[in-house]
C-alpha positions in Angstrom: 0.0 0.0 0.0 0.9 3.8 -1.1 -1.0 6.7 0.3 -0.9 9.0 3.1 -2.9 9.3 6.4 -4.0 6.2 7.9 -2.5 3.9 5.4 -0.6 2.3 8.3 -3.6 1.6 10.0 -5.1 -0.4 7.1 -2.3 -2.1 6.5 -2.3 -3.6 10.4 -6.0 -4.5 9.9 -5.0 -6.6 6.8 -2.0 -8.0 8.2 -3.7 -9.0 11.0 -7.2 -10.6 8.9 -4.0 -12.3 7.2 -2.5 -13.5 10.1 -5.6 -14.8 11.6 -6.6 -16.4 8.6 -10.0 -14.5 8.5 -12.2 -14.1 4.9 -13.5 -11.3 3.4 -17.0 -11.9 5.1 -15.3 -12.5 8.5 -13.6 -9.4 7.9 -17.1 -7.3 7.2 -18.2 -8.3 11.1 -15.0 -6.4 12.3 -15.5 -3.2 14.6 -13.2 -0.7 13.5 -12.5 2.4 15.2 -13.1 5.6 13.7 -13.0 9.6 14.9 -15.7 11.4 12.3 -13.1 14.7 12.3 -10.7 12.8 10.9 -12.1 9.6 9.1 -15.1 7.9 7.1 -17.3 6.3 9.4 -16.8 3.3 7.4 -13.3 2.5 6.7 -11.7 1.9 3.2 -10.8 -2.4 4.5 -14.4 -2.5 5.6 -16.1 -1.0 2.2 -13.8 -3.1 0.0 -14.3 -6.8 1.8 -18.2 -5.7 1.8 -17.4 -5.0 -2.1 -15.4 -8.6 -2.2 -18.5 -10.5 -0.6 -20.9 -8.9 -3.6 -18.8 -9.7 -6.0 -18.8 -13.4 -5.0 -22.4 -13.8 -3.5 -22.1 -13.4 0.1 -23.5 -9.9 0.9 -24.1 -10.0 4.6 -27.9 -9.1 4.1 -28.1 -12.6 2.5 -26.9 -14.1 6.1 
């Protein structure tokens, strides 16, 4: 990952969800912290594993 602010963050949570061996959809259940002044209420790891489970049928609403 290249970027600026918060990029080490993200790359933490995706080491971690590595690490652990989680999935995309486990991944979408995670509770990540957020301050609105300074970041999206829902994070950039978080919008692109929901965007992984609707690309290969697992949305959480179909649960």
């Amino acid at each position: 990952m290249a970027g600026g602010e918060g990029v080490p963050k993200r790359i933490d949570v995706i080491a971690t969800a590595i690490t652990a061996g989680m999935t995309a959809e486990d991944m979408c259940s995670l509770d990540l912290s957020y301050s609105p002044p300074f970041a999206p209420v829902w994070d950039p790891v978080l919008i692109a594993a929901n965007e992984l489970n609707k690309k290969i049928g697992r949305e959480k609403s179909q649960d």
